[in-house]
C-alpha positions in Angstrom: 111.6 137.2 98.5 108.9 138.1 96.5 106.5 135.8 94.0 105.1 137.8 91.0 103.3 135.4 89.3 101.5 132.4 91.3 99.3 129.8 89.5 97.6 128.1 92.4 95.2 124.7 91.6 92.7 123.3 94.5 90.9 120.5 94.5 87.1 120.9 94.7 85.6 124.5 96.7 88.6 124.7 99.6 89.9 128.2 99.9 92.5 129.3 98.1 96.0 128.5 99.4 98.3 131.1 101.3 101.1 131.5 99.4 103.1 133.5 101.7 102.7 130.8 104.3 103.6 127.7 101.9 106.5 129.8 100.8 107.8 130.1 104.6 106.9 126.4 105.1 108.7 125.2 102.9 112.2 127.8 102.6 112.3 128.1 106.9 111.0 125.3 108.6 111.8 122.0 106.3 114.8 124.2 104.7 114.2 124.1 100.7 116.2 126.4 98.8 114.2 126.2 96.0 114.5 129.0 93.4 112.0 131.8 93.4 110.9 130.5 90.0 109.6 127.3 91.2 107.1 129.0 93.8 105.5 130.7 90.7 103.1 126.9 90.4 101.9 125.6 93.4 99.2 122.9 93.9 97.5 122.1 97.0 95.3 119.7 98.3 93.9 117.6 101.2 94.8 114.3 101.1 97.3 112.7 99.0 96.7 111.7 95.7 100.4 110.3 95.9 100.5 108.1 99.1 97.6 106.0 100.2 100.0 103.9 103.1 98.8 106.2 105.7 96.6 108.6 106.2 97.7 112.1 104.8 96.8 115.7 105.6 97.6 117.5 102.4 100.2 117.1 99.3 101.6 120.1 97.9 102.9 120.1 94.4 105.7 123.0 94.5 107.0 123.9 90.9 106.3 120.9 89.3 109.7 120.0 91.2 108.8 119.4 95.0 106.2 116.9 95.9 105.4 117.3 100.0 102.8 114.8 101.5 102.2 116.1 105.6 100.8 113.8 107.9 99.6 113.5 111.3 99.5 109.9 111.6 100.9 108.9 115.2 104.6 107.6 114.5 103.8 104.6 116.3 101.2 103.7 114.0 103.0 104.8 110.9 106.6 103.2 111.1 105.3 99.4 110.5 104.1 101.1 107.4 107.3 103.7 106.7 108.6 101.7 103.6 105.2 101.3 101.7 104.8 105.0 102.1 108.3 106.0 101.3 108.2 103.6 98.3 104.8 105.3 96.9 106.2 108.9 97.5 109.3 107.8 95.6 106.9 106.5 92.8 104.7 109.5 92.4 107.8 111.6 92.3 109.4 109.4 89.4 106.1 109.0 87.3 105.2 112.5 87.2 108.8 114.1 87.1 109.2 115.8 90.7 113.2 116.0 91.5 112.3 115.4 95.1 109.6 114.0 97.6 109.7 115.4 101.3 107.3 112.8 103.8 106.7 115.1 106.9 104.8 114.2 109.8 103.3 116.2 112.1 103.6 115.4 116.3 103.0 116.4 119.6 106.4 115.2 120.3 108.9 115.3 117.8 112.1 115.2 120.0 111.1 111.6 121.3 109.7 110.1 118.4 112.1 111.2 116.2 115.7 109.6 116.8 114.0 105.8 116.0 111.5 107.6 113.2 114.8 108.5 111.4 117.2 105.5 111.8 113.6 103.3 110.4 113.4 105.9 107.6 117.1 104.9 106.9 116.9 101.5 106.7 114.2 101.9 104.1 115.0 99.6 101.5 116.0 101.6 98.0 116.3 105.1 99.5 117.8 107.5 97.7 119.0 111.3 98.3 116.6 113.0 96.6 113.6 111.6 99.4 113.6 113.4 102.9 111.9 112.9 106.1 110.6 115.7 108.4 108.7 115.0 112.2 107.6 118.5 113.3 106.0 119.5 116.3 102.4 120.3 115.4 102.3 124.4 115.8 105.3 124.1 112.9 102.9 123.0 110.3 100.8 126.1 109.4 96.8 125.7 107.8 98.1 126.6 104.6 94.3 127.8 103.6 93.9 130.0 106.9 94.4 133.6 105.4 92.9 133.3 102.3 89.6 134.5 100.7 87.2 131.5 100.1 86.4 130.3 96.4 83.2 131.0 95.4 
């Protein structure tokens, strides 16, 4: 796959993002098929702007179609607070026309937090198919801003 065109937006003086590694993020590891096309606008940034429920490490803005907030919020800490974030994610997504929202947070140990993470995800009140959760071990998130030149 290539990406010929590639408006990028940042917040503030963080590096620029690597494109190559959101790309792979996003097609291998939490398994969006999203057209080439939609890789041509991405925004990045640390922090959400989107969820506020817990605390986030970046939101990515894919296309104007794909709205990813990442986390590293402990599981334990974050499922008494799994609905309000879900429900906010579901909210930016609607109000500034994303098709989908993707929660994903990061772990040390995603196989044993994971089973109960999901079936509380689940239960969510007003889910829908177009929101997804991911729990990935930390060294499956890359630093998105690693191999690229600093802005100036």
């Amino acid at each position: 796959m290539s990406v010929r065109l590639c408006v990028i937006e940042y917040m503030g003086k963080e590096p620029i993002p690597d494109v190559p590694a959101v790309t792979r993020f996003i097609r291998e590891v939490i398994g969006c098929n999203c057209p080439d096309a939609v890789f041509q606008h991405i925004e990045i940034q640390r922090g959400s702007s989107a969820v506020k429920g817990c605390s986030a490490d970046c939101e990515l803005r894919i296309g104007k179609r794909l709205l990813i907030v990442i986390t590293s919020e402990p599981v334990a800490k974050l499922s008494p607070h799994l609905a309000e974030v879900i429900a906010e994610g579901k909210r930016a997504r609607d109000d500034r026309n994303f098709s989908r929202f993707r929660l994903v947070v990061q772990t040390g140990k995603p196989a044993d937090e994971s089973e109960e993470f999901f079936r509380a995800f689940e239960s969510v009140p007003n889910n829908d198919e177009r929101t997804h959760l991911h729990v990935l071990g930390k060294g499956e998130v890359p630093d998105f801003f690693s191999h690229a030149p600093h802005a100036r």
